[in-house]
N, C-alpha and C positions, 0 to 999 in steps of 0.2 A: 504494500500500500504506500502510496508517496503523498505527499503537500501535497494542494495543492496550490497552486501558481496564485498569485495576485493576478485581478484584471489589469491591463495594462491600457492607459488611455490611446485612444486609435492616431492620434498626434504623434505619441512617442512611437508607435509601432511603425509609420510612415517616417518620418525623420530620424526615424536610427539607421532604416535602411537607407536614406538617402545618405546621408554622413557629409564627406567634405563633398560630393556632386554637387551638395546646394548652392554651396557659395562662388562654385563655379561656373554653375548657369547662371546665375544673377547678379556676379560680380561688374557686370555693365551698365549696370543701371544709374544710368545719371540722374536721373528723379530722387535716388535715395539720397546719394550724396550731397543734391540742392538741398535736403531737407534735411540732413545734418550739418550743413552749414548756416541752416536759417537755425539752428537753437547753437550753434558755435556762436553768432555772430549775437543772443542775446543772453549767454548764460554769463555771468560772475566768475571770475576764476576759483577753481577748486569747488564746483557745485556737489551738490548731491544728483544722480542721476540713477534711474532703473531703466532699466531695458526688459521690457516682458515679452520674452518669445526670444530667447540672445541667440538662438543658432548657432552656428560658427563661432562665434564672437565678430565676424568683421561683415559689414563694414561697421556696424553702430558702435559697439564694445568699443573694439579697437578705436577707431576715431576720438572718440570722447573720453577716450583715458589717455591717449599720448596728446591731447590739449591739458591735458591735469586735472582732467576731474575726476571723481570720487565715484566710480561705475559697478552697478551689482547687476547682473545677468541671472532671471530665472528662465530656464527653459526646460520641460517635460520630458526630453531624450534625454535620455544619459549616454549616448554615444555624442552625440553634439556639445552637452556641458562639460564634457572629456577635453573635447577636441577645443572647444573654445576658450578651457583654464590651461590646456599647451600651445596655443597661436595668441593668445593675449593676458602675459602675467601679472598686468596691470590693473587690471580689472578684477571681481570679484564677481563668482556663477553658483550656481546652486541650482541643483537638479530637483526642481518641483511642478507641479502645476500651481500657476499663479492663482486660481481659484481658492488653492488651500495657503495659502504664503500670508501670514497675519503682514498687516500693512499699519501702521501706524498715522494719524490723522497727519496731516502736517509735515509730512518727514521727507521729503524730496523737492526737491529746484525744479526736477523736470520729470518725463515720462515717454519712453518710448515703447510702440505697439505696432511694430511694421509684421503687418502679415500673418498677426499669433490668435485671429480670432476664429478665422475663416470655417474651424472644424470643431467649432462650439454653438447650440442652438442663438437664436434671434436672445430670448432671452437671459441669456449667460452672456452674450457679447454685451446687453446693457448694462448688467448685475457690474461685468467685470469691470469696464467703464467707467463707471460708477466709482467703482473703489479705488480705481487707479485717480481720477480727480481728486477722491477726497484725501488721497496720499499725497496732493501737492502741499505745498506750504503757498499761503496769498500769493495769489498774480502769478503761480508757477506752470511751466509748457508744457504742453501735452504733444507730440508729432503720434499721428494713427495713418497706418496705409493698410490699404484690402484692396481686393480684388468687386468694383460696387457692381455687381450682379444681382438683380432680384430674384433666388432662387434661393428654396429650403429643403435640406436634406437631400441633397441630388447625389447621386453616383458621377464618380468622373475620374481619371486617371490624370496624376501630377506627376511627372518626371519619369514616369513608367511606373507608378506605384497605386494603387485605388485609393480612391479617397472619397469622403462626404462630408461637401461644401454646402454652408449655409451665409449669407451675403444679404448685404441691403442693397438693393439702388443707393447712386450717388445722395438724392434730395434722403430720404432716408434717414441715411447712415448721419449726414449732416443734423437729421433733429435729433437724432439719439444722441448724439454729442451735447448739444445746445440742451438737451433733454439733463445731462448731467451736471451740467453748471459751468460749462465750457463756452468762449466764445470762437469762433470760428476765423483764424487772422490771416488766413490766407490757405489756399488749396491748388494741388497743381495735380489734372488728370492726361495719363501718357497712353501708348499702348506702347507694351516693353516685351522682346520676343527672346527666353532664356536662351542661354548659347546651349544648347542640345540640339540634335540634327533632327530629333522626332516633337522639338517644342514646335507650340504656336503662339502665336501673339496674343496678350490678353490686356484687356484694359487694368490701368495701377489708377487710384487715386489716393494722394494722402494729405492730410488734413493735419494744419500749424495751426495750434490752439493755446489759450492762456486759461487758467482759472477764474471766470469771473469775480470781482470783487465781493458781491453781494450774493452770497449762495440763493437758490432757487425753492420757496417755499418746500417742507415736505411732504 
């Protein structure tokens, strides 16, 4: 008779197989890098910053700790939070889902969410949201990229791996934001085609946000 196994979230089960492939189909993405330079070019030196969804560690990790700040990486793979505490020693990862990662009110300058919500229902992406704002400290950034597709629970294959994508349309995704207590300070949508020879192009948008001053009734 054996254990048995923990469920393993279907996140970690696709990005462990993907490993470094990821960051090598999407290591061209000029959209991500405008959108780490638009919170370079507004953070304080030696910020506090999270990165939820850290992948690899690059390009977000890395970027934002070789400027000096103060970077913790949670990401659900533990082949990835591996790979990400050996490509970037600068930074600090920890292999969790952010869903269960206590966050303290207040405790972070910024928040990064490129890409980490996509295979979480409608409402678990606002839940999560939700707590990632209220883990800002006043007037602190929020940058969010996904894929704004109006489709829930869908089968589909990512980098030759199956996956079940759930997305907002762009309008959407933007009230779910605005919904959290975020204001919306600029957004830029691409269509970005990973370097894999079986990818296809798919629309990116991602969303530069602050903490409204005045939080939103509850």
């Amino acid at each position: 008779m054996t254990d048995e196994q923990p469920t393993r979230a279907p996140a970690a089960v696709v990005f462990d197989a993907l490993g470094a492939s990821y960051e090598q189909a999407f290591a061209a993405s000029e959209a991500h890098r405008r959108s780490l330079e638009w919170l370079l070019a507004r953070l304080a030196p030696g910020s506090r910053v999270l990165d939820a969804g850290s992948g690899t560690g690059r390009p977000t990790a890395e970027t934002l700790a070789d400027a000096g700040h103060d970077v913790l990486g949670v990401d659900v793979s533990p082949v990835m939070t591996a790979l990400a505490a050996r490509q970037v020693p600068a930074a600090s990862f920890r292999c969790a889902d952010i869903r269960d990662v206590p966050l303290a009110d207040g405790s972070y300058d910024a928040v990064c969410v490129y890409f980490a919500l996509l295979q979480l229902a409608r409402g678990e992406q606002s839940e999560v949201v939700r707590r990632l704002a209220r883990a800002l400290r006043p007037t602190g950034l929020l940058a969010l990229a996904t894929v704004p597709l109006d489709v829930e629970d869908v089968e589909g294959v990512f980098l030759g791996q199956p996956v079940r994508v759930t997305s907002f349309a762009a309008r959407d995704l933007t009230a779910m934001v605005e919904g959290a207590g975020l204001d919306v300070l600029a957004h830029e949508e691409t269509l970005f085609t990973p370097a894999r020879p079986d990818a296809v192009s798919e629309p990116h948008l991602f969303l530069h946000c602050r903490l409204r001053a005045t939080p939103p009734a509850a």
